[in-house]
C-alpha positions as CSV (number, residue, x, y, z in Angstrom):
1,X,-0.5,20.7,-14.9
2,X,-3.2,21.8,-17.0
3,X,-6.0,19.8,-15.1
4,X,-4.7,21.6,-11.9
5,X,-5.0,25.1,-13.1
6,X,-8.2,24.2,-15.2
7,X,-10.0,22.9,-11.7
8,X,-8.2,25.6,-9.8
9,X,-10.0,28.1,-12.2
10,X,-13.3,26.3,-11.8
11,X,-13.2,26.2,-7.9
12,X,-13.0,29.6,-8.2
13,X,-15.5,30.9,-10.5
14,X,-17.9,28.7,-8.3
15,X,-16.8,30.2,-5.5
16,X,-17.4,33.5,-6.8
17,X,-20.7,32.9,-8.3
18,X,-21.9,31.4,-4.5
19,X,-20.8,34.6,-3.1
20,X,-22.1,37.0,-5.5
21,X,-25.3,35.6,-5.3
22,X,-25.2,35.7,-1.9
23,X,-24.1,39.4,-2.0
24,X,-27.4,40.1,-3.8
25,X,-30.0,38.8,-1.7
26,X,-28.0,40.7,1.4
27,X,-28.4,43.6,-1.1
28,X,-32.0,43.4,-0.5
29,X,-32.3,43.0,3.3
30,X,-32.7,45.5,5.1
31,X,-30.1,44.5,7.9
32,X,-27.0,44.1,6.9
33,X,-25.1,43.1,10.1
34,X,-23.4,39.6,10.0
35,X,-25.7,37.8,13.0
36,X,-25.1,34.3,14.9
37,X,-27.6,32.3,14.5
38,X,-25.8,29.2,16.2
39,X,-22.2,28.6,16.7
40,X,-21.9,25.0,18.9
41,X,-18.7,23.6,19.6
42,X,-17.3,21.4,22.5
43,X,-13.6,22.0,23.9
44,X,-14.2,19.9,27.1
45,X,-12.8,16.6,27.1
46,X,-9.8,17.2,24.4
47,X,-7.3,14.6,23.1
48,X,-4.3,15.4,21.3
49,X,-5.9,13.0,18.6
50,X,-9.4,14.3,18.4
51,X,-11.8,15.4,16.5
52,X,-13.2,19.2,16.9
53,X,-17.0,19.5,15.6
54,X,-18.0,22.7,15.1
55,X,-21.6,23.6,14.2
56,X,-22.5,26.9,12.7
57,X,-24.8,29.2,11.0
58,X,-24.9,33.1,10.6
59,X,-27.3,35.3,8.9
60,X,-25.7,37.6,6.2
61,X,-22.2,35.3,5.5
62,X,-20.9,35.5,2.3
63,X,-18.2,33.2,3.2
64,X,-16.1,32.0,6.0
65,X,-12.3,31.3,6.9
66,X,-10.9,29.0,9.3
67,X,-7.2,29.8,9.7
68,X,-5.9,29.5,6.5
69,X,-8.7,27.7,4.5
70,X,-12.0,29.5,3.8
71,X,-15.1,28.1,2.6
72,X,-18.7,29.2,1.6
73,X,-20.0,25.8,4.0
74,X,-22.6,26.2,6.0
75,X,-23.6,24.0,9.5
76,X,-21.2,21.3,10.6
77,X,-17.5,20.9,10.4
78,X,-15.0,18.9,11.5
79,X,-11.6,19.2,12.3
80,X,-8.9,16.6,13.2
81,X,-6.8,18.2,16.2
82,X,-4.0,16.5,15.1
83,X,-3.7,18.2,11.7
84,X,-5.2,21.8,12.3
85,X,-4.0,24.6,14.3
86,X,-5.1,24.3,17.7
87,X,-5.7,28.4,18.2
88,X,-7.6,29.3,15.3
89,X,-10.0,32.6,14.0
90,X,-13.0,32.0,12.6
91,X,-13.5,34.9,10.2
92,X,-17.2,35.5,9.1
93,X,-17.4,37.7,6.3
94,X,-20.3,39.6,4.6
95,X,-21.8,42.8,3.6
96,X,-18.9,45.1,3.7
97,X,-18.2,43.7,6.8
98,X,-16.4,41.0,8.5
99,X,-16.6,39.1,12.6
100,X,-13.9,37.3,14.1
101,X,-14.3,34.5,16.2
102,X,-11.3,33.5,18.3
103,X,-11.7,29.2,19.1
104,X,-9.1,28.0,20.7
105,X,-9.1,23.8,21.5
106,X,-6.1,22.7,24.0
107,X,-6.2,19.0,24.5
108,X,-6.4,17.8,28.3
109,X,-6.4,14.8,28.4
110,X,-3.8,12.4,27.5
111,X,-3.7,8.9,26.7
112,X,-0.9,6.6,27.3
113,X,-0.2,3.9,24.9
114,X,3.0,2.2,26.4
115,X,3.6,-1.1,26.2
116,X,2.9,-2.7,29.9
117,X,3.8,-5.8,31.8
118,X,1.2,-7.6,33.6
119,X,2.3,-9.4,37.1
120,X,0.2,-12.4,38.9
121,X,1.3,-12.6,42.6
122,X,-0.2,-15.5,45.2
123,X,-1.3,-17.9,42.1
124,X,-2.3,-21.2,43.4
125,X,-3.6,-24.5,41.7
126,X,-6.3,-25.7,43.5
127,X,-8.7,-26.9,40.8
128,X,-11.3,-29.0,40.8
129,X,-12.1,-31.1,37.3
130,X,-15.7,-31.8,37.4
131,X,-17.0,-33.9,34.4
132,X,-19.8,-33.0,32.7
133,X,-23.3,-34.6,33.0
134,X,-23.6,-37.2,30.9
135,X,-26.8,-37.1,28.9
136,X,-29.1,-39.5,26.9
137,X,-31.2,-39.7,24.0
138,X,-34.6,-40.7,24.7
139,X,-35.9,-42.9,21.4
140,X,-39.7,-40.9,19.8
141,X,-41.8,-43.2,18.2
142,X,-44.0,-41.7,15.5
143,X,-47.2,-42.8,14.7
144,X,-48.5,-41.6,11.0
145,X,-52.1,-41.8,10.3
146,X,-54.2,-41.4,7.3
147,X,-56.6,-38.9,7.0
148,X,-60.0,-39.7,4.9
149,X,-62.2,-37.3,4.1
150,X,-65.9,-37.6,2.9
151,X,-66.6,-35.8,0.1
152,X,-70.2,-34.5,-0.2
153,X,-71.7,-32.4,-3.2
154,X,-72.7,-28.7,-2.5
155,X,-75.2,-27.5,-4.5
156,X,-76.2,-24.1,-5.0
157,X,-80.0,-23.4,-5.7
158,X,-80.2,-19.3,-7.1
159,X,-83.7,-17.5,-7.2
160,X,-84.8,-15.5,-9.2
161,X,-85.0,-11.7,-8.2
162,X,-87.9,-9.4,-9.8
163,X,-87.9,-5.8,-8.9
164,X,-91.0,-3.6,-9.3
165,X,-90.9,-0.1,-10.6
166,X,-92.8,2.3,-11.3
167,X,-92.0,4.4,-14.3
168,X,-92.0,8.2,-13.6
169,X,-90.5,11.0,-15.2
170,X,-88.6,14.1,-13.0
171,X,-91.6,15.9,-12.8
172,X,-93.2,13.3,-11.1
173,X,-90.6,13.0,-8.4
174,X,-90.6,16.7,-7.6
């Protein structure tokens, strides 16, 4: 009981020190206004066991809610139809201010899972047997040779190198 209010209390102090910090730097900005940067989703296509995967950003968001559960989650969510609403709001929230986005997903398509019979009319039994080629093993002869080698002595001869310089000093180069 204790660990539940203890994380409950965390959860929450971290969720208010995202959003305050957030509040600050939208302190600074000179536009305030909450603005969409992207907000992708697909509601073509629908299931009633599906998955919804909504992509989003906004400029100035403190936070956002999704029907009942709100989150400080940025870019890519995903919903299974089955367990969420299907008419939702997404509530953007920031300076002072607040957007509502009204998403609404109504499934389609259907897919029918019932058990079915399968039926085989005008069967007939005219097989062939063919047997199979027969095939034979041809016998390889190996041959294994030696190999000799002639060993002959390299010898290498080093001459000597002199070099001739002349000794100068800087003043002399210049």
């Amino acid at each position: 009981m204790i660990a539940k209010i203890l994380k409950y209390l965390l959860t929450s102090i971290n969720f208010l020190g995202i959003v305050m910090l957030r509040f600050s730097k939208i302190l600074l900005r000179k536009r305030k206004n909450i603005e969409v940067v992207y907000l992708n989703y697909s509601d073509r296509h629908l299931f009633e066991s599906s998955f919804i995967i909504l992509n989003y950003s906004f400029k100035n968001a403190l936070w956002y809610r999704f029907g009942k559960h709100r989150t400080i989650d940025e870019d890519i969510k995903i919903f299974n139809l089955k367990n969420f609403e299907k008419e939702f709001d997404l509530v953007v929230y920031g300076f002072f201010r607040k957007k509502v986005f009204r998403l609404k997903f109504e499934p389609t398509n259907i897919l029918k899972t019932d058990k079915f019979k399968t039926q085989f009319n005008h069967l007939t039994s005219d097989l062939e047997i063919k047997t199979s080629p027969n095939f034979y093993r041809l016998p390889l002869l190996l041959k294994l040779y030696e190999l000799k080698t002639n060993n002959v002595a390299i010898v290498l001869q080093h001459q000597k190198i002199e070099l001739k310089t002349n000794k100068y000093n800087q003043t002399d180069f210049i």
